[in-house]
MARTOR-308450 format. One record per residue (C-alpha): residue number from 0; x, y, z; residue in three letters. Coordinates in steps of 0.05 Angstrom, whole numbers. Each point is the difference from the previous one (the first is absolute). Layout:
! MARTOR-308450
SITE     i       xx       yy       zz    aa
SITE   NUM        X        Y        Z   ala
...
//
This chain:
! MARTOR-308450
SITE     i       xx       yy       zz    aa
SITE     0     1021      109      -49   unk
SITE     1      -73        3      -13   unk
SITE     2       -7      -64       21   unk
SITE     3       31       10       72   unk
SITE     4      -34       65       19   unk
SITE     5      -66      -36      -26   unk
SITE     6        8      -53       55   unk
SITE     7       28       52       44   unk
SITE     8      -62       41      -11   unk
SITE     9      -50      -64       -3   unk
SITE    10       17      -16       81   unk
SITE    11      -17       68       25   unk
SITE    12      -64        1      -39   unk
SITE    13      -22      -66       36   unk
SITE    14       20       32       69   unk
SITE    15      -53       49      -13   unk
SITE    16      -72        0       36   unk
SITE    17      -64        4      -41   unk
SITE    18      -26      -21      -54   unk
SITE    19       36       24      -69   unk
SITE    20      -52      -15      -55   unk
SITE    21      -63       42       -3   unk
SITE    22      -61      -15      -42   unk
SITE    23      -66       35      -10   unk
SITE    24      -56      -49      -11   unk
SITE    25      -57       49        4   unk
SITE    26      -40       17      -66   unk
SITE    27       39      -40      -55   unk
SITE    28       -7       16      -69   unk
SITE    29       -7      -61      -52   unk
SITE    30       54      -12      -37   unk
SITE    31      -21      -40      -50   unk
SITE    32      -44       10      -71   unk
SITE    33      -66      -24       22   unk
SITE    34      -13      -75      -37   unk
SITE    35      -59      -25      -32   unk
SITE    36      -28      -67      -21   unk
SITE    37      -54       28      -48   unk
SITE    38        0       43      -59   unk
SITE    39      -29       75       -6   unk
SITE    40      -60      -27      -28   unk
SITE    41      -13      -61       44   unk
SITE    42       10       54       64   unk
SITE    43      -56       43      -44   unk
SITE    44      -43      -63       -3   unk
SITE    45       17      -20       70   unk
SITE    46      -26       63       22   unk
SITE    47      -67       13      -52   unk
SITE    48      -26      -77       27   unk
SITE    49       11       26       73   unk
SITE    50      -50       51      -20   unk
SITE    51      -46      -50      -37   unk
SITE    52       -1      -38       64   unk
SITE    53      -25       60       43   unk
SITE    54      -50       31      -46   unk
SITE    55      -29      -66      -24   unk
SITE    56        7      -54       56   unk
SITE    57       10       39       56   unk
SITE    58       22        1       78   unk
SITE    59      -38      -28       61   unk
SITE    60       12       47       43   unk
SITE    61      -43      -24       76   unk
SITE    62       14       71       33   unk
SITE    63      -64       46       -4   unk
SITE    64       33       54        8   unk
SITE    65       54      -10      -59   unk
SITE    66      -61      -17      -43   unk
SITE    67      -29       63        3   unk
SITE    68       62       41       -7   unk
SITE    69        9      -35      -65   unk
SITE    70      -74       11      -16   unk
SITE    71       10       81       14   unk
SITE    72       59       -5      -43   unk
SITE    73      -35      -33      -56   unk
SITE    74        8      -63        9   unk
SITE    75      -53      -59      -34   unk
SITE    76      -17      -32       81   unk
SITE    77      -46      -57       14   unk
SITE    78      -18        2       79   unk
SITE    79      -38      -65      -15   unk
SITE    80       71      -42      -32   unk
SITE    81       48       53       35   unk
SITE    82       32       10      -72   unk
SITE    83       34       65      -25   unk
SITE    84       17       12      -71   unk
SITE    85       45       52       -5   unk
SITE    86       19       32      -74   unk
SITE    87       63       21      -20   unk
SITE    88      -19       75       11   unk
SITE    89       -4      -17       64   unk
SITE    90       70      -23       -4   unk
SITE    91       38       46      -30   unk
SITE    92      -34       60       42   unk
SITE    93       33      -32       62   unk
SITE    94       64      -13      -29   unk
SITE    95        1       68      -23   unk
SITE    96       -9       21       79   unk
SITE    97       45      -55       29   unk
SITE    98       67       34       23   unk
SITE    99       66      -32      -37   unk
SITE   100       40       17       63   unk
SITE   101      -15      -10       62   unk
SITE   102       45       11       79   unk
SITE   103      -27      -34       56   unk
SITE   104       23       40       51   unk
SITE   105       42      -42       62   unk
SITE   106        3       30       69   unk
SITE   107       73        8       -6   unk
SITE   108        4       41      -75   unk
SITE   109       62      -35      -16   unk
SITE   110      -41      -65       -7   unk
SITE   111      -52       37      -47   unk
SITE   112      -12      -51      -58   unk
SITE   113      -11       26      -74   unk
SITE   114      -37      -45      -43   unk
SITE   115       -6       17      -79   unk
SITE   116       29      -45      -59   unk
SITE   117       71       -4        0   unk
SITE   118        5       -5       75   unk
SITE   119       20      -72       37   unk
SITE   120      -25       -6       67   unk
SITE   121       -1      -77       28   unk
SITE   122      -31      -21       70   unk
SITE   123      -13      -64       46   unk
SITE   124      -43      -55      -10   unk
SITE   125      -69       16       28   unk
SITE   126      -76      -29       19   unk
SITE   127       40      -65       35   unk
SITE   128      -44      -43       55   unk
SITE   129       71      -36       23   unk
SITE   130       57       15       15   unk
SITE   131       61      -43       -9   unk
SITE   132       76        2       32   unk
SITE   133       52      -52        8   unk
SITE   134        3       10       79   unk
SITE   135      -80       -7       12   unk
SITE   136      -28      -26      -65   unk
SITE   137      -60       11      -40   unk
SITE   138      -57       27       45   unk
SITE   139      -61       46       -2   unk
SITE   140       12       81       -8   unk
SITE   141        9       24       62   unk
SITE   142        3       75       29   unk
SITE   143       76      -13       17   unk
SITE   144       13      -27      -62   unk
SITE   145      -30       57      -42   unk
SITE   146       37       45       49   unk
SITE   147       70      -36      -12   unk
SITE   148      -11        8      -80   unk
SITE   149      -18       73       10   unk
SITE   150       55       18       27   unk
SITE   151       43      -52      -60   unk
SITE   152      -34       43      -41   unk
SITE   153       31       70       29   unk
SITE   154       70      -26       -7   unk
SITE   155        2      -15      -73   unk
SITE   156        7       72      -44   unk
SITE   157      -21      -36      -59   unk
SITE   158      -75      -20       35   unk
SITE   159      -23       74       -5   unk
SITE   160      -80      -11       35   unk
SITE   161      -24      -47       50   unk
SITE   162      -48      -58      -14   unk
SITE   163      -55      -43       25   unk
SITE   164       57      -61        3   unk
SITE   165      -34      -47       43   unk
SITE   166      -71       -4       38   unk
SITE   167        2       10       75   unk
SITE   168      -46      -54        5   unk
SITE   169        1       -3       83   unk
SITE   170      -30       75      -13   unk
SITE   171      -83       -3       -4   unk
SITE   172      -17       23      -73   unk
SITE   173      -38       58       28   unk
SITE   174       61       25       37   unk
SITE   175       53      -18      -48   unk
SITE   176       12       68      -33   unk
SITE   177       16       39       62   unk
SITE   178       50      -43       23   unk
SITE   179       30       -3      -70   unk
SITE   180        3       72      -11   unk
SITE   181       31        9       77   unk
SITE   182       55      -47      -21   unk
SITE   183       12       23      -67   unk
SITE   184        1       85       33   unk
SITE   185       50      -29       49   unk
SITE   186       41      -37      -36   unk
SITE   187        9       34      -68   unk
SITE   188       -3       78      -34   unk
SITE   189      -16      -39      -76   unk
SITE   190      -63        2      -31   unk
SITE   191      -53      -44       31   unk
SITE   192      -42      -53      -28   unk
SITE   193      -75        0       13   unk
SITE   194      -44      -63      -12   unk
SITE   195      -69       25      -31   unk
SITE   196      -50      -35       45   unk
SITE   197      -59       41       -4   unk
SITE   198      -16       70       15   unk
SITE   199       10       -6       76   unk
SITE   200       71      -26        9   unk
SITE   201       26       38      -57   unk
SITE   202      -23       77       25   unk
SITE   203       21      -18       67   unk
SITE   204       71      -25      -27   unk
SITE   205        6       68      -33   unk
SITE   206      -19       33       55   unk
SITE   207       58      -35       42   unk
SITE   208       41       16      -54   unk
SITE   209      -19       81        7   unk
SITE   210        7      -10       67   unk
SITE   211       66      -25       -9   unk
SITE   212       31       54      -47   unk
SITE   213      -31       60       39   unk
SITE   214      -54       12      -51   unk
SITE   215      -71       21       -5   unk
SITE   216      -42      -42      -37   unk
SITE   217       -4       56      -56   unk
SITE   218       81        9       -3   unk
SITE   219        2      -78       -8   unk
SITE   220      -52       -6      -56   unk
SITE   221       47       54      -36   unk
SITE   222       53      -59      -13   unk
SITE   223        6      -74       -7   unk
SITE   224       31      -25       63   unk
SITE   225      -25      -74       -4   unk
SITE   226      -16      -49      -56   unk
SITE   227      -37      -62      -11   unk
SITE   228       -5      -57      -48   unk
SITE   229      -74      -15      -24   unk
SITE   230       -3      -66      -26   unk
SITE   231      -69      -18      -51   unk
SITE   232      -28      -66        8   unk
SITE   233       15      -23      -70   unk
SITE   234      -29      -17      -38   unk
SITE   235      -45       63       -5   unk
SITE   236      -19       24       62   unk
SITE   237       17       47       53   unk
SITE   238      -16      -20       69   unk
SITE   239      -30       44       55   unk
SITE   240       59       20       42   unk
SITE   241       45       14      -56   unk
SITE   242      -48       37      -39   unk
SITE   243      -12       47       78   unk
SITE   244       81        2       -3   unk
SITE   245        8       32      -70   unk
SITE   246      -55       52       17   unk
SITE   247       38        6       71   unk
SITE   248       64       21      -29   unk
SITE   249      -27       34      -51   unk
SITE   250      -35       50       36   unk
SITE   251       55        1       54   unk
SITE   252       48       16      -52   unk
SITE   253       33      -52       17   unk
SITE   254       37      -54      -45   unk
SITE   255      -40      -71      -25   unk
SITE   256       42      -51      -49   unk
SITE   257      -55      -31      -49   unk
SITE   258       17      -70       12   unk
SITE   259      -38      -66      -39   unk
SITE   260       24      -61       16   unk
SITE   261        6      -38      -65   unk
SITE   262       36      -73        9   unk
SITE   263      -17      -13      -73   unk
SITE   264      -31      -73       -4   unk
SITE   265      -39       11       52   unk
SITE   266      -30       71       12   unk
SITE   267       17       23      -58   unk
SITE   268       10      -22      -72   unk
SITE   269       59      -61       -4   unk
SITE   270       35       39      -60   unk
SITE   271       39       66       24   unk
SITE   272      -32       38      -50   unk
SITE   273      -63      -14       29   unk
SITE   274       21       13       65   unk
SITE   275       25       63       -4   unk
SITE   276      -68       26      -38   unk
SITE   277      -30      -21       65   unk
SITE   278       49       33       43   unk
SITE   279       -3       65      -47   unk
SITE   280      -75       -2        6   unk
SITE   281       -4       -1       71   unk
SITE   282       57       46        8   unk
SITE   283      -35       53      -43   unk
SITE   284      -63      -13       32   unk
SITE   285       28        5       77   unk
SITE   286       38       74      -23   unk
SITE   287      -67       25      -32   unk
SITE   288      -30       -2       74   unk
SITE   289       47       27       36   unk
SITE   290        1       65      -51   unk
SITE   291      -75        1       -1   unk
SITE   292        5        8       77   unk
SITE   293       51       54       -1   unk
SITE   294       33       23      -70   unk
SITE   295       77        8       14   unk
SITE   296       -3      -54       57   unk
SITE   297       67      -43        6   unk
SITE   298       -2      -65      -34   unk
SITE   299       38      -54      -43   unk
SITE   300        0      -56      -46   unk
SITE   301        2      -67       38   unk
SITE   302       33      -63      -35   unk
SITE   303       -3      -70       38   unk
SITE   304       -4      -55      -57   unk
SITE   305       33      -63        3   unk
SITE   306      -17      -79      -15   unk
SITE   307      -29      -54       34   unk
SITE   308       23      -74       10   unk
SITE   309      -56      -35      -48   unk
SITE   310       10      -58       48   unk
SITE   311      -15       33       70   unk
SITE   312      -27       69      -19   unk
SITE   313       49       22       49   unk
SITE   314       30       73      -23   unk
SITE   315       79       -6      -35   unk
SITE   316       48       65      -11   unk
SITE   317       61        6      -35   unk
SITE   318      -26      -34      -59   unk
SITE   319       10        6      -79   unk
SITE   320      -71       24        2   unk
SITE   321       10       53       71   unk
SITE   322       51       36      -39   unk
SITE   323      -38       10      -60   unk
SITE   324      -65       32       34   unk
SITE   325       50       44       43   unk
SITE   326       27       24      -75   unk
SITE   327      -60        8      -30   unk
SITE   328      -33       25       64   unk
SITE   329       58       59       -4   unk
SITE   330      -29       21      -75   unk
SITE   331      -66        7       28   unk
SITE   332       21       38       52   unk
SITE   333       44       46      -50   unk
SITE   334      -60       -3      -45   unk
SITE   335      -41       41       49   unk
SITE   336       49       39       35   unk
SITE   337        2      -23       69   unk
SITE   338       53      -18       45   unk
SITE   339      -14      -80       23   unk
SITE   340        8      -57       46   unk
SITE   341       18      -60      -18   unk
SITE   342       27      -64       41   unk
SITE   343       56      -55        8   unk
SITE   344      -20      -49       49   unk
SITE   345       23      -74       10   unk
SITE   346      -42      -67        7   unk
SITE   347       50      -42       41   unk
SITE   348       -7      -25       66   unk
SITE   349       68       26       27   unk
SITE   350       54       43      -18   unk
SITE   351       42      -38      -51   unk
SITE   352       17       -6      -74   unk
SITE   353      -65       -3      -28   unk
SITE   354      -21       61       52   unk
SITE   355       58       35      -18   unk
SITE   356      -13      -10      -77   unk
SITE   357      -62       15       -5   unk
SITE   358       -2       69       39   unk
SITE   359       58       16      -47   unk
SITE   360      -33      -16      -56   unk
SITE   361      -58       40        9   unk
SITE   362       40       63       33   unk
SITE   363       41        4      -65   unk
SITE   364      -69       -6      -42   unk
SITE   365      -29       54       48   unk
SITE   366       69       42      -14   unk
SITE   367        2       -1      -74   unk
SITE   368      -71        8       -8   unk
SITE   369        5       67       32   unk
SITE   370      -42       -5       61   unk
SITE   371       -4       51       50   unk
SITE   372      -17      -32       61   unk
SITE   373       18      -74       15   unk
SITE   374      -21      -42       51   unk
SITE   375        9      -69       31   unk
SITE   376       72       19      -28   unk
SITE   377       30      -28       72   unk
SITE   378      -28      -58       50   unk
SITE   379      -50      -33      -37   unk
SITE   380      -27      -66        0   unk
SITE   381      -46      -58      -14   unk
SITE   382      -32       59      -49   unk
SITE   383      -12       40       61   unk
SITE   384      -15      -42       54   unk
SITE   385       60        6       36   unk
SITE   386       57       59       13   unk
SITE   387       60      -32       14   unk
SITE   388       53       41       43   unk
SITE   389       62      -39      -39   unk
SITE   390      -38        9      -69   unk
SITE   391       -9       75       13   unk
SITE   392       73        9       20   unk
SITE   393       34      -35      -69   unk
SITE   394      -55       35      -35   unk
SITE   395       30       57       19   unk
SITE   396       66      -20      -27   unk
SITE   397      -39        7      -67   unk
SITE   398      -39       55       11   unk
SITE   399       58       39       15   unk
SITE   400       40      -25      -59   unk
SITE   401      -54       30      -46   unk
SITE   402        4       72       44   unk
SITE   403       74       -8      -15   unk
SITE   404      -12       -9      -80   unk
SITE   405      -54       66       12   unk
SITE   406       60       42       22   unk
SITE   407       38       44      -51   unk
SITE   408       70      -36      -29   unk
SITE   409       49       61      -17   unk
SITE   410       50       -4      -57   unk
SITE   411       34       64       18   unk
SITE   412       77        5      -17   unk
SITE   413       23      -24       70   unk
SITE   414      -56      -61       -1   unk
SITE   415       47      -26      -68   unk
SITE   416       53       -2       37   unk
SITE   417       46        8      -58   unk
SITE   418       44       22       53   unk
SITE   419        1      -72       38   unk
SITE   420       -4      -23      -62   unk
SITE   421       69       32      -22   unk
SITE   422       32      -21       75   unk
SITE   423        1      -71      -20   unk
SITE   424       33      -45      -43   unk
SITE   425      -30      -55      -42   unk
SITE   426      -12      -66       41   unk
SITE   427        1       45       57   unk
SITE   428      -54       18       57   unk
SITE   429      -42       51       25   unk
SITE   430       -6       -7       81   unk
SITE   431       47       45       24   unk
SITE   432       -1       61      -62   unk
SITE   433      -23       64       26   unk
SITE   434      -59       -6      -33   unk
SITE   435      -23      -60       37   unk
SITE   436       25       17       66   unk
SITE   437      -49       64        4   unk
SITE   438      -52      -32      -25   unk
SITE   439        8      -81       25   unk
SITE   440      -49       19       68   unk
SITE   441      -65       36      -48   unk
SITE   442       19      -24      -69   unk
SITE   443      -43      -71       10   unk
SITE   444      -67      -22       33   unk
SITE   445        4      -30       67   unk
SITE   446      -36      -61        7   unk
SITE   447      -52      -13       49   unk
SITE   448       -7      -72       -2   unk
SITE   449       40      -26      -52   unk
SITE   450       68      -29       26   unk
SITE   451       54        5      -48   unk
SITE   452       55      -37       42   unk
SITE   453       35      -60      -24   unk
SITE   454      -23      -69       14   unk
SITE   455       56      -13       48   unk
SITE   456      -10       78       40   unk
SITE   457      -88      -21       -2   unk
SITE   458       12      -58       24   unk
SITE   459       50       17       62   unk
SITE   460      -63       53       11   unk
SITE   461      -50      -52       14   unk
SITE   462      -28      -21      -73   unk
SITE   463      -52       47        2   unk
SITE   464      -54       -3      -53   unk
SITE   465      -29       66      -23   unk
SITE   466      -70      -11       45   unk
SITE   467       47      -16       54   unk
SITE   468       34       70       -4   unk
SITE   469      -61       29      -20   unk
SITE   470      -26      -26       80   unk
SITE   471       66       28       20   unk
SITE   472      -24       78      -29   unk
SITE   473      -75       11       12   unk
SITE   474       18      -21       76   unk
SITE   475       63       57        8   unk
SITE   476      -49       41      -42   unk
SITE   477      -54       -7       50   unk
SITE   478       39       10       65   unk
SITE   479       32       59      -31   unk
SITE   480      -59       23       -3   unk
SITE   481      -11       76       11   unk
SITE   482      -70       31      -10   unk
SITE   483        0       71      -44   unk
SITE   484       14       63       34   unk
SITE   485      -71       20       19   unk
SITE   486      -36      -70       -8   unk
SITE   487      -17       -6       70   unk
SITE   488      -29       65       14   unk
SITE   489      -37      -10      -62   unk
SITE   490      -32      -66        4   unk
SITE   491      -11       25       75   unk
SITE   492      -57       48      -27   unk
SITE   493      -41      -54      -20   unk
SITE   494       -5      -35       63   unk
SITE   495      -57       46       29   unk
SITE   496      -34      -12      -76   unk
SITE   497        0      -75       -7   unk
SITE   498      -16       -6       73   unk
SITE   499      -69       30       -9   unk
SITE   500      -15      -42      -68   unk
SITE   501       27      -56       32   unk
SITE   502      -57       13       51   unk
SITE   503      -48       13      -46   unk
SITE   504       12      -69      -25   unk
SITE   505       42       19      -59   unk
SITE   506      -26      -10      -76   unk
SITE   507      -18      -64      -34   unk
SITE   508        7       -1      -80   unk
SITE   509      -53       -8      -44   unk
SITE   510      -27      -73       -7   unk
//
């Protein structure tokens, strides 16, 4: 009789309207034991030749103004080399100051994102010059384009900020940040990326931001609203406009990701151990300035180490060698406290196996390592020449999968279902118990790509491969489209703004 009434009760579920299943996406917690690939002591020794590199060889750091911050702090500066040695003091005074949690505050509060060890954020692939679709191919960044992923971006949960994704590149350099910003404030209420090119473009992309939330320039200084990634020039040097970006956030109170990129066998050390004591070093070196600007100021650990093909020199992810710096990146970053960004990334040409593979690969290494913050998680390719709109959308089959394995499983007396268990006999099924029947519409992830039809039912459907229906989804996504409440009127209070700097001739970065 349980049987009946189950398929009794199974048609007048389906004849309901909405969807059944509701998920929460939005801060995940990690929920597995952070893994290493070094021993206490090598993490120790990891970290004590970090410190050997800063007080005895040094950083080249080309910004004046950086130098002599250091210098007031203490610092060992050469104006003549541009070289700062920095001693371990120095060091542990700013990771003493360094907050271990950190919200950046989103426009809507819903969408605020908490960052501290433990937590699991993952976002887009960013920084691409092409684009890439199966409809209109690979192609330069365009303004459209970067508008299309934006608004990708807002329909995912599991994305929680916005990010640079690809370059407008049909937008003067000068320009480029206004009509970003416009885009993002009309498109999206997540948290904002903002490219550190020099002083100018980066106060006047806060001050669209203030602009944008209703804020004084004081009230938006109280609270990270933005981040950035600074990248160092390994190896051993930190450029001009990403040394003006950390002091830029810093004393905007607003939130920079210490960055180095370290593709060991080329700028950095070919052994992983060597790699990360590069990365470390740079890392450490990158927080120290932005707490010698403004004790307190938001900032975090940055992790993007991977190898190269010895061949080519070209960049590879996914690799034996990618998952071990993300592990031992995650000790260093435990070893000092800070929450930390790491990366997945792929080096294919198109979205296939080895695409698929290899952003899996190093998403699971970013996962069990216990990163905070994980980009290039969805889109990526070529190592971040191209965002591709298929790639992002399976990536996103992924991504999801691991917000599904950060929500809580319950083992509560009815979740044993001793009950069901009870209801039927051995060699006997399941479908139509009780049990089943109020839980058959939530009980199981819905897949977004993934078609789990038979091969007779796929193939009466059109044969579809999964970057075929991927096509199929970012297209419905996109002319579904609805901007957030607010968005318009929001983004509208910059026109008047970027009209008058546009005018002015807008602001070129630093050379």
């Amino acid at each position: 009789m349980a049987r009946e009434g189950g398929r009794a009760g199974r048609k007048q579920r389906d004849e309901t309207d909405g969807p059944k299943r509701k998920v929460d996406y939005r801060n995940l917690k990690n929920p597995f034991t952070p893994q290493g690939v070094f021993s206490e002591d090598e993490v120790e020794n990891l970290h004590l030749t970090a410190l050997r590199v800063l007080s005895e060889l040094g950083i080249k750091v080309m910004e004046p103004e950086a130098r002599a911050i250091f210098k007031a702090g203490g610092a060992i500066v050469d104006d003549a080399t541009m070289m700062v040695r920095i001693g371990p003091e120095m060091v542990e005074a700013a990771l003493s100051t360094a907050p271990k949690a950190i919200t950046v505050k989103a426009i809507d509060p819903a969408r605020n994102v908490h960052m501290e060890l433990g937590m699991l954020h993952f976002s887009a692939g960013g920084g691409c010059p092409h684009a890439s679709d199966r409809l209109r191919g690979r192609r330069p960044g365009s303004l459209n384009d970067f508008k299309e992923l934006v608004q990708l971006i807002e329909t995912f949960d599991a994305l929680p900020t916005q990010t640079a994704v690809v370059e407008p590149q049909d937008i003067p350099i000068q320009f480029r940040h206004y009509d970003l910003k416009q885009v993002q404030i009309a498109n999206s209420t997540k948290v904002p990326f903002v490219y550190a090119r020099g002083h100018g473009q980066v106060l006047e992309s806060f001050e669209m931001l203030a602009i944008a939330h209703g804020l004084s320039d004081a009230e938006f200084r109280k609270n990270p609203h933005t981040f950035t990634i600074i990248n160092t020039n390994s190896p051993r040097m930190l450029d001009i406009p990403m040394a003006q970006g950390i002091i830029d956030f810093a004393r905007n109170g607003q939130l920079s990701i210490i960055t180095p990129f370290c593709l060991m066998g080329a700028m950095a050390p070919i052994t992983v151990a060597g790699g990360l004591v590069l990365q470390h070093a740079e890392s450490l070196f990158g927080i120290t300035l932005s707490q010698l600007v403004n004790p307190g100021a938001p900032v975090m650990y940055g992790n993007f180490a991977s190898s190269v093909d010895m061949k080519s020199g070209a960049p590879a992810f996914g690799t034996p060698e990618h998952v071990k710096a993300t592990l031992g990146s995650g000790q260093l970053a435990r070893r000092i406290g800070l929450p930390w960004r790491t990366a997945s990334g792929s080096a294919s040409n198109m979205g296939d196996a080895q695409g698929a593979h290899e952003t899996e690969l190093g998403t699971w290494a970013a996962v069990l390592a216990g990163g905070t913050y994980v980009v290039h998680a969805a889109g990526w390719l070529e190592g971040g020449l191209t965002l591709g709109y298929e790639k992002l959308v399976t990536d996103m089959e992924m991504v999801q999968t691991f917000a599904e394995l950060a929500t809580r499983t319950v083992a509560d007396e009815a979740e044993m279902a001793f009950a069901a268990l009870k209801d039927v006999e051995p060699g006997g099924h399941f479908f139509a118990t009780q049990h089943t029947m109020d839980r058959y519409e939530t009980a199981f992830y819905q897949p977004l790509v993934a078609d789990w039809s038979n091969f007779g039912q796929w193939t009466e459907n059109g044969a579809l491969s999964a970057n075929e229906r991927a096509t199929s989804i970012w297209q419905e996504r996109l002319a579904g489209f609805t901007p957030p409440v607010g968005a318009d009127d929001r983004a509208a209070r910059l026109d008047d703004y970027i009209a008058r700097h546009k005018e002015a001739g807008g602001s070129f970065p630093p050379s």
